[in-house]
C-alpha positions as CSV (number, residue, x, y, z in Angstrom):
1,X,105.7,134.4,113.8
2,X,105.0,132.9,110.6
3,X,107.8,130.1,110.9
4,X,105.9,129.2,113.8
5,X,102.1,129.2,113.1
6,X,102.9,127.0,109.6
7,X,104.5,124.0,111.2
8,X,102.1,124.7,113.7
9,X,98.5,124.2,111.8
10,X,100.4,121.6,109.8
11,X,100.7,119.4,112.6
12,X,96.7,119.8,113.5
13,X,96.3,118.7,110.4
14,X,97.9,115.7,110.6
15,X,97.1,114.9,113.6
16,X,93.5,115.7,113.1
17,X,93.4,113.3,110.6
18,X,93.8,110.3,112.8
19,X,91.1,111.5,115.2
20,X,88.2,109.5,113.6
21,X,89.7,106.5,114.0
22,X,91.0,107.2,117.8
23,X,86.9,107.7,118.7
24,X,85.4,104.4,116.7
25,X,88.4,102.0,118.8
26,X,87.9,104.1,122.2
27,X,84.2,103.3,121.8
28,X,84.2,100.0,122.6
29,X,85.1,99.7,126.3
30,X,81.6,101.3,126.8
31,X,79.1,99.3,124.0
32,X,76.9,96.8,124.9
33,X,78.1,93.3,124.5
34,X,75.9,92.4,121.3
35,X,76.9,96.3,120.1
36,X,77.5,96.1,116.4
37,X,80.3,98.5,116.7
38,X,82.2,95.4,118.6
39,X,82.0,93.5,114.8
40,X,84.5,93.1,112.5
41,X,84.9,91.2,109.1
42,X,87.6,90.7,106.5
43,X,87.5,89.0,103.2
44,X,91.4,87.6,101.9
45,X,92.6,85.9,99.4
46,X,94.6,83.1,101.5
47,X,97.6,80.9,100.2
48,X,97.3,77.7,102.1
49,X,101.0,76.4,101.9
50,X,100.9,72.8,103.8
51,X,103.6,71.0,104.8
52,X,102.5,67.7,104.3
53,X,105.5,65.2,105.5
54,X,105.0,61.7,106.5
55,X,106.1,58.5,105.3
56,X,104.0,55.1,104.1
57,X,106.8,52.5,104.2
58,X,109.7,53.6,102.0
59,X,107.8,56.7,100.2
60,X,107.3,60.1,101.8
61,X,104.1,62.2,101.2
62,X,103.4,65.6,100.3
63,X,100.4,68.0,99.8
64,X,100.2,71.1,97.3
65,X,99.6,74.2,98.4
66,X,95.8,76.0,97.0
67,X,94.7,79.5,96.9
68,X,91.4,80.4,98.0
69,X,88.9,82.9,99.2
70,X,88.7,83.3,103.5
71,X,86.0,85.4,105.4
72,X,86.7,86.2,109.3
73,X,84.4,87.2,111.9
74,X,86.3,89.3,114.5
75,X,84.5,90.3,118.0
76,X,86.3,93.2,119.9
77,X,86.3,92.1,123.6
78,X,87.6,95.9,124.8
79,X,90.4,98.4,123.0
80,X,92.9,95.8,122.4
81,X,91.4,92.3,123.1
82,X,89.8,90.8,120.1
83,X,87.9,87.1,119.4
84,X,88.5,86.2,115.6
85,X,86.6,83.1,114.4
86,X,88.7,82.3,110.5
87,X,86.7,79.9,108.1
88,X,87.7,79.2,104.7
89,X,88.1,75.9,102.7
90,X,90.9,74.7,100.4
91,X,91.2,71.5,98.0
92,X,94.4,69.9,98.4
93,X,96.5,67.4,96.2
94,X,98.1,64.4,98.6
95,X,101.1,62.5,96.6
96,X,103.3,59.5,98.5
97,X,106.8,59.0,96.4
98,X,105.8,61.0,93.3
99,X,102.4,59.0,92.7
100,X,99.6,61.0,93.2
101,X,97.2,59.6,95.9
102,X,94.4,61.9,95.1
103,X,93.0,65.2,96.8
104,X,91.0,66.2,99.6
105,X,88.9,69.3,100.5
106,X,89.8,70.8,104.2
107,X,87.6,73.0,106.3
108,X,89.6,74.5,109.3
109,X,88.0,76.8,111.5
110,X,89.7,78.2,113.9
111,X,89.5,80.8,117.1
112,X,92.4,82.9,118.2
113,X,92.2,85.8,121.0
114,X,93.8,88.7,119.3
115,X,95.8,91.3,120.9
116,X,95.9,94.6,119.0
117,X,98.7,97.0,119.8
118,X,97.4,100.4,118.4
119,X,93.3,100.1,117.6
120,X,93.5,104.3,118.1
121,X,95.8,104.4,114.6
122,X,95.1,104.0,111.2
123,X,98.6,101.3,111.6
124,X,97.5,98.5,113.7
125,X,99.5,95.8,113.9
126,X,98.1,92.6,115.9
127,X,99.2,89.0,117.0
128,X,96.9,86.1,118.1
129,X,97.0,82.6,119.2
130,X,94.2,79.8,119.8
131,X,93.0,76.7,118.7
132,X,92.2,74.6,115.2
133,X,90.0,72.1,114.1
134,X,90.3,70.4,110.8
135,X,87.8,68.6,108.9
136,X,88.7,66.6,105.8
137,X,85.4,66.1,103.3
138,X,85.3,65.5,99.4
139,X,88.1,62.7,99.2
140,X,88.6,61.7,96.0
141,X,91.0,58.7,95.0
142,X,93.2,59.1,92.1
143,X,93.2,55.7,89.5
144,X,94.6,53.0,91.0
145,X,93.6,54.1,94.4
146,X,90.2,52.3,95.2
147,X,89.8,54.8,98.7
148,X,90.8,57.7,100.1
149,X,90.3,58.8,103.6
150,X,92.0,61.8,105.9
151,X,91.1,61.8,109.3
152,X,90.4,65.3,110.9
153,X,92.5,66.8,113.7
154,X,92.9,69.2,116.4
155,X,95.8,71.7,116.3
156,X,96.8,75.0,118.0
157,X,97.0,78.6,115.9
158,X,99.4,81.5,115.8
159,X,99.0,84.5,114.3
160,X,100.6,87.7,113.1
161,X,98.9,91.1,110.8
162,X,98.3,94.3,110.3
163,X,95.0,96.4,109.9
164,X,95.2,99.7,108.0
165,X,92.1,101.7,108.1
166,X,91.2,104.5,105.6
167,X,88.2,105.8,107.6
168,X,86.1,104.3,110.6
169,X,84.9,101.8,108.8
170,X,87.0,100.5,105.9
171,X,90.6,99.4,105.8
172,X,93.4,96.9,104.2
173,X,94.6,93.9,106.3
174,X,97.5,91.0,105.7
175,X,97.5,88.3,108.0
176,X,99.8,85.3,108.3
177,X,98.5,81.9,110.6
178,X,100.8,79.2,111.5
179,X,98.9,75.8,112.4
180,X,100.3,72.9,113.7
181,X,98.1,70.1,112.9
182,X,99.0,66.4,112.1
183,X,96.8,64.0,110.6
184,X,96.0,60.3,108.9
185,X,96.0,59.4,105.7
186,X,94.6,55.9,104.3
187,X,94.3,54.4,101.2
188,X,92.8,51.5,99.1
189,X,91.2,50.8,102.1
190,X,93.8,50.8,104.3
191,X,96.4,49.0,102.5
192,X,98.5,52.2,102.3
193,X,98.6,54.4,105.5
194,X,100.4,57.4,106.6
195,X,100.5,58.3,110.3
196,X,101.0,61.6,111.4
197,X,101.2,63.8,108.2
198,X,102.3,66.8,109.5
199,X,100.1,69.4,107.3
200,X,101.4,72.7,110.0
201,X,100.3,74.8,107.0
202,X,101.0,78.3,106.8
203,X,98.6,80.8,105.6
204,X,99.5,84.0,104.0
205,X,96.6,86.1,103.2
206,X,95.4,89.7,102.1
207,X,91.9,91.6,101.9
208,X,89.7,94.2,103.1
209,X,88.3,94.7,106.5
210,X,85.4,96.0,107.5
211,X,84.1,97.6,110.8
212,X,80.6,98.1,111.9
């Protein structure tokens, strides 16, 4: 009897522990639509690693890679259907054949429609795809370089993470976005252009999430 009732309550136990977090994702199928349970942010630190190739003439361009802060606002359509609006800006370095053509800030919002596999468990892994615009602001020429101008862009999203939640409210998250966005680059007034700088950064992130 007593090989039996141990593995037994153990297994309560454990399960028991995941119940909490089954009720607050069950929930939502039957909240009003401007419920706060439906909300969800995360805060990340981001690593904004751009691509950056394109050509002016003979010379090929690049653009550095920045780490910064991100904040995303996630609405839960039902259990596993999720709206997640990502804003966060980055300052980036733009060189063409080794000479450095200045920087530029970039602020890309973007939407994706989320699909979470397991919202009952404290595990819940998710992917996402949607849409991207980029808008280029702060230009700053280096010496030598009497203008620099980027020209915003549309691009499409995909997206990959993983929420894990300590409670009902409170968890961890990574998140990794792949956008494929091409833009134009012009300088000393349009004496040196680049045409379709393919940016298609990827963004590799991690944070805290938080659940209403």
């Amino acid at each position: 009897m007593k090989q039996f009732i141990k593995p037994t309550v153990l297994t309560l136990l454990l399960s028991g522990s995941f119940l909490p977090v089954a009720a607050h994702a069950q929930d939502t199928d039957t909240l009003g639509i401007f419920a706060k349970e439906r909300f969800q942010v995360r805060v990340r630190a981001i690593d904004v690693i751009a691509r950056g190739d394109g050509t002016t003439g003979a010379s090929s361009t690049d653009v550095k890679d920045s780490i910064v802060p991100e904040v995303d606002l996630t609405y839960r359509l039902n259990k596993n259907f999720a709206l997640e609006l990502i804003a966060a800006t980055s300052n980036h370095d733009i060189t063409a054949g080794g000479t450095d053509l200045g920087n530029a800030w970039i602020l890309p919002p973007s939407l994706t429609l989320q699909y979470h596999f397991t919202p009952d468990q404290k595990f819940s892994p998710y992917v996402g795809a949607g849409i991207n615009y980029s808008m280029f602001y702060g230009e700053d020429a280096d010496e030598g370089a009497s203008k620099l101008d980027v020209d915003g862009g549309f691009g499409w999203v995909l997206q990959a993470g993983a929420d894990y939640w300590f409670n009902d409210h409170w968890g961890m998250n990574a998140d990794v976005k792949y956008i494929n966005l091409d833009v134009d680059v012009h300088v000393n007034n349009g004496a040196v252009n680049a045409n379709n700088v393919k940016l298609d950064p990827v963004i590799a992130g991690v944070g805290v999430s938080y659940r209403f």
